[in-house]
Every structure is written in structure tokens, then in C-alpha cells.
PyMOL Python script that loads the backbone (N, CA, C, O; Angstrom):
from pymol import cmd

cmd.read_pdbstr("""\
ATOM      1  N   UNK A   1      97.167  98.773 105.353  1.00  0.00           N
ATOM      2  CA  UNK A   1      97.545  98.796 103.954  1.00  0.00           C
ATOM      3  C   UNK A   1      99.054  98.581 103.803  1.00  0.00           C
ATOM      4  O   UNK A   1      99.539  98.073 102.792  1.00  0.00           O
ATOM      5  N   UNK A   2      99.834  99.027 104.945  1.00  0.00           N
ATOM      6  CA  UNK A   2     101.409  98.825 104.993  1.00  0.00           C
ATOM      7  C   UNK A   2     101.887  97.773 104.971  1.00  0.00           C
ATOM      8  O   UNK A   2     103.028  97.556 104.563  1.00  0.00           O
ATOM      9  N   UNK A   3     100.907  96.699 105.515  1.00  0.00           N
ATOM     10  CA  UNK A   3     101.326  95.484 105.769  1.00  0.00           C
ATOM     11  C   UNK A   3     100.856  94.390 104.437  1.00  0.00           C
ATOM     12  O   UNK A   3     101.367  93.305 104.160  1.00  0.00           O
ATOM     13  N   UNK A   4     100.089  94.864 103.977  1.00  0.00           N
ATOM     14  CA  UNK A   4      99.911  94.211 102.383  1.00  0.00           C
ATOM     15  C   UNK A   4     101.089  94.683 101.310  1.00  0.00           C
ATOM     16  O   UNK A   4     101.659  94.006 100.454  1.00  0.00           O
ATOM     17  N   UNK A   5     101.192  95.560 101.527  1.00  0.00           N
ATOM     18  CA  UNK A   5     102.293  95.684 100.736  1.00  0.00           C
ATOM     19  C   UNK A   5     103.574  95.612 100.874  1.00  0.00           C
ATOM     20  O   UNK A   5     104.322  95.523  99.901  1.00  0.00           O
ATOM     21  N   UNK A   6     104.081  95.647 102.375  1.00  0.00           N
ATOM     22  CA  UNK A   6     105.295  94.495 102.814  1.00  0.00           C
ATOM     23  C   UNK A   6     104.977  93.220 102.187  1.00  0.00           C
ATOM     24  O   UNK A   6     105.587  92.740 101.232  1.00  0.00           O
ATOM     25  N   UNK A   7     103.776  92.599 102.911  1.00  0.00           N
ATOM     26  CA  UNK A   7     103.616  91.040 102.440  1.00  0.00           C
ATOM     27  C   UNK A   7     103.663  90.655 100.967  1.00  0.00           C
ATOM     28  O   UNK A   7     104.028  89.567 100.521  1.00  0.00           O
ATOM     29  N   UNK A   8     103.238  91.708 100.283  1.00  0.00           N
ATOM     30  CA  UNK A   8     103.100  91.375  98.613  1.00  0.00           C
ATOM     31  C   UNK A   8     104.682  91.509  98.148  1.00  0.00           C
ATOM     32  O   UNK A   8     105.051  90.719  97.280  1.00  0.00           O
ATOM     33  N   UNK A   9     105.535  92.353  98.612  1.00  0.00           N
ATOM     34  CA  UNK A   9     106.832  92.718  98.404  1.00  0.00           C
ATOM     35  C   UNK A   9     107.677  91.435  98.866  1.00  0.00           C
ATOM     36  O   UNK A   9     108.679  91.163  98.203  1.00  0.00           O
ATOM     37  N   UNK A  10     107.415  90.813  99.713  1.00  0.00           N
ATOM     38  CA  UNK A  10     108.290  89.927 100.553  1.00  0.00           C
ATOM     39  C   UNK A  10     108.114  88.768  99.747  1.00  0.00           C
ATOM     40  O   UNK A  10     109.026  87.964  99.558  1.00  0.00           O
ATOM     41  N   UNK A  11     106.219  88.577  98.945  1.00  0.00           N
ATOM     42  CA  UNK A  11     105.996  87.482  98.195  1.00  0.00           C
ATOM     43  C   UNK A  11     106.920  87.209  97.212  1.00  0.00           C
ATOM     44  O   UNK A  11     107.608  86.208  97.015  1.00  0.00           O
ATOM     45  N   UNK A  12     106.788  88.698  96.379  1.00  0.00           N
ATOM     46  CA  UNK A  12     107.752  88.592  94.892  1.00  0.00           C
ATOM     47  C   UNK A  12     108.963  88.486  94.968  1.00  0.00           C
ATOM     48  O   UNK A  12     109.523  87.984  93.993  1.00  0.00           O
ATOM     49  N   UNK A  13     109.766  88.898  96.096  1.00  0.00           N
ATOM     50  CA  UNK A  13     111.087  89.222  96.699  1.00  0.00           C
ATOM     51  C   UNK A  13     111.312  87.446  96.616  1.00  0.00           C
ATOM     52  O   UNK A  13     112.052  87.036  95.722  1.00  0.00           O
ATOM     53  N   UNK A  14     110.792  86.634  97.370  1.00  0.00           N
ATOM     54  CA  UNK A  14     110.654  85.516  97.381  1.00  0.00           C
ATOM     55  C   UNK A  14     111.284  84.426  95.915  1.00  0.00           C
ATOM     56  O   UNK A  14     112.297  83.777  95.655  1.00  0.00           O
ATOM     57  N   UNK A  15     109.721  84.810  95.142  1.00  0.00           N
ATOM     58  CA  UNK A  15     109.981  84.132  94.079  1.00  0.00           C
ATOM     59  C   UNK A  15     110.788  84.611  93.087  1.00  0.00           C
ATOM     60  O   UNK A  15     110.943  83.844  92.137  1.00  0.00           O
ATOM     61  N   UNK A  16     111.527  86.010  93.029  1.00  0.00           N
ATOM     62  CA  UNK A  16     112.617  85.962  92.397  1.00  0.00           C
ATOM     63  C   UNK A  16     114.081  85.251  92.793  1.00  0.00           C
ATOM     64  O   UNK A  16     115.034  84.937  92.081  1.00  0.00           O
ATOM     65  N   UNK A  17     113.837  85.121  94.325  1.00  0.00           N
ATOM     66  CA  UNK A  17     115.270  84.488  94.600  1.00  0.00           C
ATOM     67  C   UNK A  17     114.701  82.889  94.289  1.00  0.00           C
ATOM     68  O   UNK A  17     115.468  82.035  93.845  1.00  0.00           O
ATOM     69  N   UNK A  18     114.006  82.752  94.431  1.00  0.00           N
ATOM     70  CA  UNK A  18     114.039  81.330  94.052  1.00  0.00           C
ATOM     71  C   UNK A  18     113.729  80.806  92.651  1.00  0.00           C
ATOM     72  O   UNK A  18     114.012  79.661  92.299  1.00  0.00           O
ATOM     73  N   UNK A  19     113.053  81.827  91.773  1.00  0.00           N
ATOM     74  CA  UNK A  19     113.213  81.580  90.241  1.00  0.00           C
ATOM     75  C   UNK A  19     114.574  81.907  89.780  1.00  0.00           C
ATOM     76  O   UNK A  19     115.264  80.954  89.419  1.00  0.00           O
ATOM     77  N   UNK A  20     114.955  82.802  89.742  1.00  0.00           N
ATOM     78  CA  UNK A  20     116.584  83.563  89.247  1.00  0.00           C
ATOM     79  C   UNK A  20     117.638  82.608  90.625  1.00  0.00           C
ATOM     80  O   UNK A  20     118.488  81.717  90.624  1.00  0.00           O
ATOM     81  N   UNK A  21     117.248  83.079  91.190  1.00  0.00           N
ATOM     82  CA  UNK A  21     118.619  82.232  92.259  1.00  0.00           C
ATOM     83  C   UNK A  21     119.818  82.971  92.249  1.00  0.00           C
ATOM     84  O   UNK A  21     119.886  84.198  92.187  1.00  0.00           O
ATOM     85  N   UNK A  22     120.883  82.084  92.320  1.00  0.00           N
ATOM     86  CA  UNK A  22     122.306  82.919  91.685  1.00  0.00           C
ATOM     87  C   UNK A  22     122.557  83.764  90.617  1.00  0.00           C
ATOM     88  O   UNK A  22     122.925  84.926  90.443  1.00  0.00           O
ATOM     89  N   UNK A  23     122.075  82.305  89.622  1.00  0.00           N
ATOM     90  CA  UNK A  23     122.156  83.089  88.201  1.00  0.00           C
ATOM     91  C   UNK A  23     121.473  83.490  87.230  1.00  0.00           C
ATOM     92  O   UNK A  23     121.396  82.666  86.318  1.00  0.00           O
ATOM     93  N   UNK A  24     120.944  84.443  87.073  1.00  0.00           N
ATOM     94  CA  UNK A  24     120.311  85.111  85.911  1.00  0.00           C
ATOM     95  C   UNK A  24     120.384  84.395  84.818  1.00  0.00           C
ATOM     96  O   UNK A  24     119.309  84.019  84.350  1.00  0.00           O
ATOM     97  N   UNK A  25     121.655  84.008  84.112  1.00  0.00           N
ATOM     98  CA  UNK A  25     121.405  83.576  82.702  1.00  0.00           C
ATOM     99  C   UNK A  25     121.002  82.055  82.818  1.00  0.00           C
ATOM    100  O   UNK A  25     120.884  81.529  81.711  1.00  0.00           O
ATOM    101  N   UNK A  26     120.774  81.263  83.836  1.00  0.00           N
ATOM    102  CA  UNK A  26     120.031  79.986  83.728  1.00  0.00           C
ATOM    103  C   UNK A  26     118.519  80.370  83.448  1.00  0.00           C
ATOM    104  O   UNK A  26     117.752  79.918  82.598  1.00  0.00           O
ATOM    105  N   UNK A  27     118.311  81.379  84.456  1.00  0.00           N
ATOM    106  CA  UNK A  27     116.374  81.434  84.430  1.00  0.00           C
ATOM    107  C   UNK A  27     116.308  82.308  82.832  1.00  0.00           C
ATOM    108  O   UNK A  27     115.502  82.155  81.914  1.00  0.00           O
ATOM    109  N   UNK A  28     117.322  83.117  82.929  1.00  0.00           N
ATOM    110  CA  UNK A  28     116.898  83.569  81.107  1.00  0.00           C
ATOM    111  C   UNK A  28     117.033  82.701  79.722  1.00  0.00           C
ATOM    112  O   UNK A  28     116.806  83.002  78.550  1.00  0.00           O
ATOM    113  N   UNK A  29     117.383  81.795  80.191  1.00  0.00           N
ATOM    114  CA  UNK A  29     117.722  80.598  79.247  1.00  0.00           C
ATOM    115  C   UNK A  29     116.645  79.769  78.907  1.00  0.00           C
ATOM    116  O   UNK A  29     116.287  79.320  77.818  1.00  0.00           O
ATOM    117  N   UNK A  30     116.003  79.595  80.520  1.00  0.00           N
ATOM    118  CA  UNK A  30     114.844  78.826  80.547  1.00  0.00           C
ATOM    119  C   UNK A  30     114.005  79.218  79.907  1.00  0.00           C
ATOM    120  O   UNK A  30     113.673  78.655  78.864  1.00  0.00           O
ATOM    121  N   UNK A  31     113.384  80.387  80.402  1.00  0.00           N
ATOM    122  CA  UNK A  31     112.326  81.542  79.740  1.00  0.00           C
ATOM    123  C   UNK A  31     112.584  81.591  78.062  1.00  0.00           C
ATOM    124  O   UNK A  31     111.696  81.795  77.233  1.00  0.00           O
ATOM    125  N   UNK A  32     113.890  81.374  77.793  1.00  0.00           N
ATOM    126  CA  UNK A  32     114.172  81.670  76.108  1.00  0.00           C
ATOM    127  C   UNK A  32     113.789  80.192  75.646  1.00  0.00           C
ATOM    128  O   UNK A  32     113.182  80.165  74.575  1.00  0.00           O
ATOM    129  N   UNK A  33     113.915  79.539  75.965  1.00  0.00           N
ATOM    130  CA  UNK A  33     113.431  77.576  75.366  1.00  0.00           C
ATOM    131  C   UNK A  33     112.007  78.077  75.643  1.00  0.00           C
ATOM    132  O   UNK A  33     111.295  78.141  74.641  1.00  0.00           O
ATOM    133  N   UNK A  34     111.432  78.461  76.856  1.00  0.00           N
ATOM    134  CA  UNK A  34     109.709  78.328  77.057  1.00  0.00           C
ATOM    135  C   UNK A  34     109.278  79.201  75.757  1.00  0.00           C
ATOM    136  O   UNK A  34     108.834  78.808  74.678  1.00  0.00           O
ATOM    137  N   UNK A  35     109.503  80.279  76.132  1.00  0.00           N
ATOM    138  CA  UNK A  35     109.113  81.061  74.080  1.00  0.00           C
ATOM    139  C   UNK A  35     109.588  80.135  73.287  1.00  0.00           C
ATOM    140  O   UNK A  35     108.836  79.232  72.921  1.00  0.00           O
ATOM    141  N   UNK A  36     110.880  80.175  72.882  1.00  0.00           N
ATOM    142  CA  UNK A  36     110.886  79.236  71.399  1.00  0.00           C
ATOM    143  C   UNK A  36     110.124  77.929  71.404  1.00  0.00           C
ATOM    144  O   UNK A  36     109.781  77.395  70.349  1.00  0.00           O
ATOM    145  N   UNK A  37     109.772  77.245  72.994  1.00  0.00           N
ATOM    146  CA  UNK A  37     108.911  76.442  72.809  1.00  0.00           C
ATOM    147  C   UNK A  37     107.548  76.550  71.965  1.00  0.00           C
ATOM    148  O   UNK A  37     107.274  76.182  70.823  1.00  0.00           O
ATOM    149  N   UNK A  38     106.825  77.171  72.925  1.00  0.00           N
ATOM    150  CA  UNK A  38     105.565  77.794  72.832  1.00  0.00           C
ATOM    151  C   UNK A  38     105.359  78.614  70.915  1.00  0.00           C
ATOM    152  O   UNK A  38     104.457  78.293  70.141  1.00  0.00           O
ATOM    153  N   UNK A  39     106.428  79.615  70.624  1.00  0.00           N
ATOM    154  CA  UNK A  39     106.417  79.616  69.312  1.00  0.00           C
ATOM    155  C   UNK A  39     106.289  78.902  68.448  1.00  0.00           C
ATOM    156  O   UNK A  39     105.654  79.258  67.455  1.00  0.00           O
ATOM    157  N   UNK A  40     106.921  77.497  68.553  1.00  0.00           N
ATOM    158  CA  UNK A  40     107.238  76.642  67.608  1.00  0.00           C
ATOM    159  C   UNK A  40     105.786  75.462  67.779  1.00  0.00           C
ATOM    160  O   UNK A  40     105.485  74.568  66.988  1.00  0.00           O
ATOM    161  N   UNK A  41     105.175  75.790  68.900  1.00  0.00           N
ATOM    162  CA  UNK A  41     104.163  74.714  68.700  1.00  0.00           C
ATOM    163  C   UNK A  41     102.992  75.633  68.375  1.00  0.00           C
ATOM    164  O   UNK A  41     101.822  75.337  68.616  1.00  0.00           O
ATOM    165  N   UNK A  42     103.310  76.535  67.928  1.00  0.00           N
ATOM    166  CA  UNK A  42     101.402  77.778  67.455  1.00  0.00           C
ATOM    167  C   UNK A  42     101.867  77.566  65.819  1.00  0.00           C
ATOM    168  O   UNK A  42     101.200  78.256  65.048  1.00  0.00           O
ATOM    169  N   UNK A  43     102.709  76.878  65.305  1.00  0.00           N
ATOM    170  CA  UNK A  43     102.675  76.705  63.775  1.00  0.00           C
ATOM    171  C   UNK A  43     102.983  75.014  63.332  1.00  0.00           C
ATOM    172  O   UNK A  43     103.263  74.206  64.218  1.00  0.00           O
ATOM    173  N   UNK A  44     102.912  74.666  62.116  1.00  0.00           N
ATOM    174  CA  UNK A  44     102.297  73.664  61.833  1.00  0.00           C
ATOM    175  C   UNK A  44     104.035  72.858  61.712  1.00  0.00           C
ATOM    176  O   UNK A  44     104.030  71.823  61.046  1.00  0.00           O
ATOM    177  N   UNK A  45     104.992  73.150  62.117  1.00  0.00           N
ATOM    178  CA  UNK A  45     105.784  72.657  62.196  1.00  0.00           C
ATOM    179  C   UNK A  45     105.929  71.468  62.858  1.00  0.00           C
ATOM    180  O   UNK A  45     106.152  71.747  64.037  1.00  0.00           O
ATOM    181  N   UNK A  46     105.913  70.043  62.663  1.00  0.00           N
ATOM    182  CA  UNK A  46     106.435  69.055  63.779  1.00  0.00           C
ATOM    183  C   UNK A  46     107.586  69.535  64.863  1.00  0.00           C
ATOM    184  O   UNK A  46     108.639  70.085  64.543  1.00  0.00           O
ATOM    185  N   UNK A  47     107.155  69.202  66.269  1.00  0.00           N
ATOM    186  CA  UNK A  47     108.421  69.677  66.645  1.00  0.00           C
ATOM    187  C   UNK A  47     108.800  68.513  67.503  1.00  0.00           C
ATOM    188  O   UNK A  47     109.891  68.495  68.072  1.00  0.00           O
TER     189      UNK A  47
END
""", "prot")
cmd.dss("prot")
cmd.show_as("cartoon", "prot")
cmd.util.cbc("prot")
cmd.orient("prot")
């Protein structure tokens, strides 16, 4: 069971350095366009 949860830890450990990376406010930037994306296309607005 120790070793699943190293491995699951090491997974996420993973994809935060490689989603976030250096800098935080690029991947929070991104994430903020993907919502205002996603918002703006659930209403009848052309976008």
C-alpha cells in the first residue's frame, strides 16, 4: 500500500512541475482564459 501511494505522490508531484513549472502566474493565467473560455461559450454570446 506504501508503494501506491509513493507512486500516486510522485505521479501528481510530476504533473505539477510540469503544469506550473517555474511560474505559477502563467498556469494561473491559463486556467483563467480556460474558465472565461468555457463561460463565455455556455451563453448565447458570439465569441
Amino acid at each position: 500500500m506504501r508503494r501506491v501511494v509513493s507512486g500516486s505522490r510522485s505521479f501528481a508531484l510530476f504533473w505539477w512541475d510540469f503544469i506550473v513549472g517555474d511560474d505559477w502566474r502563467i498556469a494561473a493565467g491559463v486556467v483563467l482564459a480556460l474558465a472565461g473560455t468555457a463561460a463565455i461559450a455556455t451563453t448565447s454570446i458570439p465569441a
